[in-house]
N, C-alpha and C positions, 0 to 999 in steps of 0.2 A: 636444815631445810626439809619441812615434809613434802614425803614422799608420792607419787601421782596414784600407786596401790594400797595405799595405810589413813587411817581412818584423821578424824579432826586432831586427834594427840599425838600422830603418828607412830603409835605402837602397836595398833591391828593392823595385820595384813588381812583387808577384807576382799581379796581375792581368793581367799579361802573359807570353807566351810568349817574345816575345823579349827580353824583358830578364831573365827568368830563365832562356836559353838561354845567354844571351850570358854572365854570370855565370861558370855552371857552366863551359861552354868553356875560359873566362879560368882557373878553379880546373885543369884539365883539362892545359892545356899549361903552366900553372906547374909541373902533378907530372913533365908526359913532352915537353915542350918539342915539340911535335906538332899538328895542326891536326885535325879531329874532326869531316870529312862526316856521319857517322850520328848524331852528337847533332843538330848543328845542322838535319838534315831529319827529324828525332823530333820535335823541336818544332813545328817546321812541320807535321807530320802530326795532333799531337797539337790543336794550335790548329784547324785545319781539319776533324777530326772532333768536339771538343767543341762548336763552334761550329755543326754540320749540315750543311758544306758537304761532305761526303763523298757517294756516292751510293748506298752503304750500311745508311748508319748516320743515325738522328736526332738530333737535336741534346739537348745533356744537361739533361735536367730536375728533374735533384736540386740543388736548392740549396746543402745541405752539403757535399755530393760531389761538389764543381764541380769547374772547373778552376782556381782557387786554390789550394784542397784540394791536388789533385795536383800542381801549380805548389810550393806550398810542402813540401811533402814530400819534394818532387825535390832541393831546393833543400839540404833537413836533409838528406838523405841524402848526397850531394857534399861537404859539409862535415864530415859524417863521415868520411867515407871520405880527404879531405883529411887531416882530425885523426888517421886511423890511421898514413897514411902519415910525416908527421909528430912522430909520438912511439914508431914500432917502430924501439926498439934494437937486435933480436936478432930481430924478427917478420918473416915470408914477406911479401916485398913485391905490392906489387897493381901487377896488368899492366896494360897498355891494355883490353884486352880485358875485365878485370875491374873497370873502373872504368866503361867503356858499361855490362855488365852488369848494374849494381847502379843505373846512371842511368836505363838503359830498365826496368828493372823497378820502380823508383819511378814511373816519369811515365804508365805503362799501367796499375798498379797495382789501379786502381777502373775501369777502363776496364768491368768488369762490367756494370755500373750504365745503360750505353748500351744503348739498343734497334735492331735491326733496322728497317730500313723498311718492311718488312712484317710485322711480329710482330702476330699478332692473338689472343695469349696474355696480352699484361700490356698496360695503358692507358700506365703509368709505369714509369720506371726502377728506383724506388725498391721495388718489387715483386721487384727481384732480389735483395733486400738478403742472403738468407740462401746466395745462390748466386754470388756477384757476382764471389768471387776464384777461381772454377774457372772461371767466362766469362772473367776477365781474363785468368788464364796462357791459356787455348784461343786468345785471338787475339794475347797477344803471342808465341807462337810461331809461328802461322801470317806474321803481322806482319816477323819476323824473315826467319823463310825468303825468304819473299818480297822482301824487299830485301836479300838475298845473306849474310847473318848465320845460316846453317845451325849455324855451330859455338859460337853464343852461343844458341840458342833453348829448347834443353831446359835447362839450368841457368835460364836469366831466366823461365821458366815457370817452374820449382821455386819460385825463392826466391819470388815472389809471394805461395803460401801463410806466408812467415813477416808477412804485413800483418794476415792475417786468423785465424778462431776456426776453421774448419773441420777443419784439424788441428792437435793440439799441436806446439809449436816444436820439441821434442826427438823429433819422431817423424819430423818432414821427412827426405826421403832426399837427402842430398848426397854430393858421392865425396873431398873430405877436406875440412881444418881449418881453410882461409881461405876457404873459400865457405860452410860456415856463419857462420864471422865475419860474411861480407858477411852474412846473410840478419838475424843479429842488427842490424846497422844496420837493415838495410832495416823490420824491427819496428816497431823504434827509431824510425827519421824519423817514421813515419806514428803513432805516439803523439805525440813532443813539435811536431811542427808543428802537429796540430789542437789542443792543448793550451795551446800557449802563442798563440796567435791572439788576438789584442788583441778581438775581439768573438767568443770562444769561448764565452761566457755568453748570450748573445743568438741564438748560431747553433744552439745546444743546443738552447732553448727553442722559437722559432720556424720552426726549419728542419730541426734532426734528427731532433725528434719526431714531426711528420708523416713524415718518412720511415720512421718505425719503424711507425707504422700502418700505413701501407702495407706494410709487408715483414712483420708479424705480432710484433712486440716490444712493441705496446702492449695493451692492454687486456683479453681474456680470455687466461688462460693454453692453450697449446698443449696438445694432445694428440697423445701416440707420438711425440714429439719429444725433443730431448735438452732439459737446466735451461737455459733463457735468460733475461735481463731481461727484467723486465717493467716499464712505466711507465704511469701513470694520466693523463699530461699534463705540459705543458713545462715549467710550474715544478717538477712531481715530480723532471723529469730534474734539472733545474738544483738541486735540494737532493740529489740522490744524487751531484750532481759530487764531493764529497768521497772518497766512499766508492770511487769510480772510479777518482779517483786515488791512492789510496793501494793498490788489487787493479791499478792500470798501474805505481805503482813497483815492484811485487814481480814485477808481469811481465818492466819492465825490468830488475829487478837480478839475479833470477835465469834465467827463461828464456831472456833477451836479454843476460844477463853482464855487463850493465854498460855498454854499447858508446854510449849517452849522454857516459859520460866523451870519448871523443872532440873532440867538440863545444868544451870549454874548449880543447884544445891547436888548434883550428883558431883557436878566438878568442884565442887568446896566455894563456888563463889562467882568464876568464869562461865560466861556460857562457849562454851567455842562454835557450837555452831553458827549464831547468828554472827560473831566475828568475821568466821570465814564467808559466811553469804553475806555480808556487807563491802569484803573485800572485791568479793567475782564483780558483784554489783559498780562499786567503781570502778574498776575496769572496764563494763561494760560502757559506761558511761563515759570515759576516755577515748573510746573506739566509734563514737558517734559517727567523726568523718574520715576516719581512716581502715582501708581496706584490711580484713580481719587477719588474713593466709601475713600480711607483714607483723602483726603483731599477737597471733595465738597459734604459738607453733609447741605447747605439751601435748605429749605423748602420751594420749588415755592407755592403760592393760587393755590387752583384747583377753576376754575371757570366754569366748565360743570355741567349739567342739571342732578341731582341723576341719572335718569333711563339710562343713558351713560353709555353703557359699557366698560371696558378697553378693548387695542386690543389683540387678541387671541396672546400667545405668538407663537405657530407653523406660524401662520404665518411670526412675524418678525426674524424665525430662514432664514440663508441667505445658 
C-alpha cells in the first residue's frame, strides 16, 4: 500500500529534501553523464528556508503549500522532462542548462507563499495566495543571480508564471519553442503532483481551504477583481474536486499540450500520475452525499517547523 509521505511509486520519501534531491540528480546525470553542484545546493537552500532557518525569511506556514508540495512537484517535473528526453525522435534536445532550469523553477515555484522577517503587512503566508507566483519568480531570480546563474534567471522567472492563474499560458513571453515546452511541464508537474497525492482529499479539505480564506477565495465574492472560485467550506471544496479536475484536464490537454503524456515514457509505458488523480477523483465523486469527516479520515505528514502556529480558527470563520 503506498504510503501517505512517498511519491506515485512509493519509493520517494518526499518529505525530504534530500532524498528527493538525490533522485532528481541520479535522473540528471543519467540524461548528461554530469555531476549537478546547483541542484544539489538548491535543495539544501530550499530545505533551510522552508524550514526558518534562513535569516530572512520565516519558516513556511501553509500547510498545503508546504515543502512536499514543492518537493513533489520538483520531483513530477524531472520526470517529465526525463520522458521528453526520452521519447524526442526528431524534438530539440534539452541542455544542462535547461534541465536546472525547469528543476529550479519547480522547487521555488510557491516560494511566494514565504514571508519576510519583518513583514508587518500579512499575519500568514497564505494571505499571498493571489500574488504568490510573481513573489516567486522576484526571488528566484534574484536567487539565481546571486549564486552565479545570471544566464538561467530571467527564463526560470518566466516559466514560473506557467504554475499559476495570473497569466494565461498562451500569453507567457518566451523566445522559442522548447522553453515553452518546458513551461508546459512545469504546469504540468504542479497539477498532477498535488492531484495525484494519496491524501489529496484531506489536504483539500482541511488545509487548502483555510488557505483560501485567508487569501480571499472563500466566502464573500470579490469586488473589482477578476471571476475566481469561490468556496463555502472544505467539504464544498472536496465536492467541486470533480469539476476541477475535469477544467485541470482541459487545461492540461490544451493549454499545457498534453506534456503529462511524458510521464508514461519516463515510467516505460504507465503514467502513474493521472492513475492516481483519476482515483482521488472518484472518490471525490462517491462523497457526493455523504459527510466527508465519515469517509476521509488519512493522515497527511505535517511538514512545518514545531514553532508554526495553527491558524486562529476566528479567523477562518467566513
Amino acid at each position: 500500500m503506498r504510503r501517505n509521505d512517498h511519491d506515485v511509486t512509493d519509493q520517494i520519501l518526499i518529505t525530504d529534501p534530500a532524498a528527493v534531491g538525490e533522485e532528481i540528480v541520479r535522473l540528471y546525470r543519467g540524461l548528461y553523464d554530469s555531476s549537478a553542484p546547483e541542484l544539489e545546493r538548491a535543495f539544501h537552500d530550499v530545505a533551510t528556508l522552508y524550514a526558518g532557518k534562513h535569516p530572512d525569511y520565516q519558516p513556511c506556514d501553509t500547510e498545503y503549500h508546504d515543502i512536499q508540495h514543492v518537493l513533489d512537484v520538483t520531483l513530477a517535473m524531472a520526470r517529465l522532462m526525463d520522458g521528453y528526453e526520452r521519447s524526442r525522435p526528431n524534438g530539440a534536445r534539452l541542455t544542462k542548462d535547461l534541465f536546472r532550469v525547469g528543476v529550479l523553477a519547480a522547487l521555488f515555484h510557491d516560494f511566494g507563499y514565504l514571508r519576510r522577517r519583518h513583514d508587518s503587512r500579512h499575519r500568514f503566508g497564505a494571505e499571498y495566495t493571489l500574488t504568490h507566483v510573481s513573489r516567486g519568480a522576484k526571488f528566484l531570480r534574484r536567487y539565481l543571480r546571486e549564486h552565479g546563474l545570471e544566464r538561467l534567471a530571467r527564463v526560470a522567472s518566466t516559466l514560473v508564471h506557467y504554475t499559476g492563474y495570473e497569466r494565461p499560458a498562451e500569453t507567457i513571453r518566451v523566445s522559442d519553442t522548447l522553453l515553452r515546452r518546458i513551461g508546459h511541464m512545469l504546469g504540468t508537474a504542479d497539477i498532477i503532483a498535488q492531484m495525484s497525492d494519496r491524501c489529496y482529499l484531506e489536504k483539500c479539505r482541511d488545509r487548502l481551504f483555510p488557505e483560501f480564506v485567508l487569501g480571499g477565495l472563500a466566502g464573500r465574492k470579490l469586488i473589482g477583481r477578476r471571476t475566481l472560485p469561490q468556496f463555502a467550506s472544505g467539504d464544498d471544496l472536496v465536492r467541486k474536486t470533480p469539476g476541477f479536475y475535469y477544467n485541470a484536464i482541459k487545461r492540461l490537454d490544451l493549454q499545457l499540450a498534453r506534456a503529462y503524456e511524458y510521464a508514461a515514457h519516463h515510467f516505460g509505458g504507465q503514467n502513474l500520475y493521472l492513475e492516481e488523480m483519476q482515483k482521488n477523483v472518484r472518490y471525490a465523486q462517491a462523497l457526493a452525499e455523504v459527510p466527508t469527516a465519515e469517509k476521509l479520515r488519512r493522515q497527511p505528514p505535517s511538514t512545518l517547523a514545531p514553532e508554526v502556529q495553527p491558524y486562529p480558527k476566528d479567523l477562518l470563520a467566513l
